[in-house]
C-alpha positions in Angstrom: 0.9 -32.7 7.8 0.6 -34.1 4.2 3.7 -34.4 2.2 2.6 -31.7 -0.4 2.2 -29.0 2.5 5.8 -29.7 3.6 6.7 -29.1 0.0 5.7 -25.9 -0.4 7.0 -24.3 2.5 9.2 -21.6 1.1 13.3 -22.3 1.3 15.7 -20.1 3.0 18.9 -20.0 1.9 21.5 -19.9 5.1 24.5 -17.6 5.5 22.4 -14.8 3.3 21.6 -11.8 5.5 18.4 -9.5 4.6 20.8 -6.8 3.9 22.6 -8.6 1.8 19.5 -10.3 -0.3 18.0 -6.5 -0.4 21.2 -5.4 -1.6 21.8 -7.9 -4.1 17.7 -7.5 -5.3 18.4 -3.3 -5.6 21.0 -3.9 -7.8 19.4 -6.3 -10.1 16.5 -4.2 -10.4 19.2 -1.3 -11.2 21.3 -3.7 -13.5 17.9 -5.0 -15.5 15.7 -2.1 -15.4 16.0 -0.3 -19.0 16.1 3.8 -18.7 12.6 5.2 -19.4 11.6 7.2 -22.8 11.3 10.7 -21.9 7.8 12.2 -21.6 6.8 14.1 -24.7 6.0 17.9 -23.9 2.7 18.6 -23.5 1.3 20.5 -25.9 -0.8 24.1 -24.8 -3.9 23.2 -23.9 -6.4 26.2 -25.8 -8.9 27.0 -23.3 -12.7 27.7 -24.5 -14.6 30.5 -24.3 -18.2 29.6 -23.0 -20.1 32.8 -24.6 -22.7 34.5 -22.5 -26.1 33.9 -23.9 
């Protein structure tokens, strides 16, 4: 196996349990995510006539 192969395999960082690293990611995403704008209102939509001809 080439060198550069070996240095791309992805690290894993030891004593860090998937709950934990979940965990940790949720509340980042909860920390960094900005609230949302609320949705305008939609306005009525008028509805057409189709005349008979």
């Amino acid at each position: 196996m080439p060198a550069s192969e070996r240095d791309d395999a992805p690290r894993v960082a030891a004593g860090v349990s998937m709950r934990e690293l979940l965990a940790s990611c949720a509340a980042a995403a909860a920390v960094s995510t900005p609230p949302s704008a609320p949705l305008p209102e939609a306005a009525p939509v008028p509805q057409e006539r189709c005349e008979a001809a």
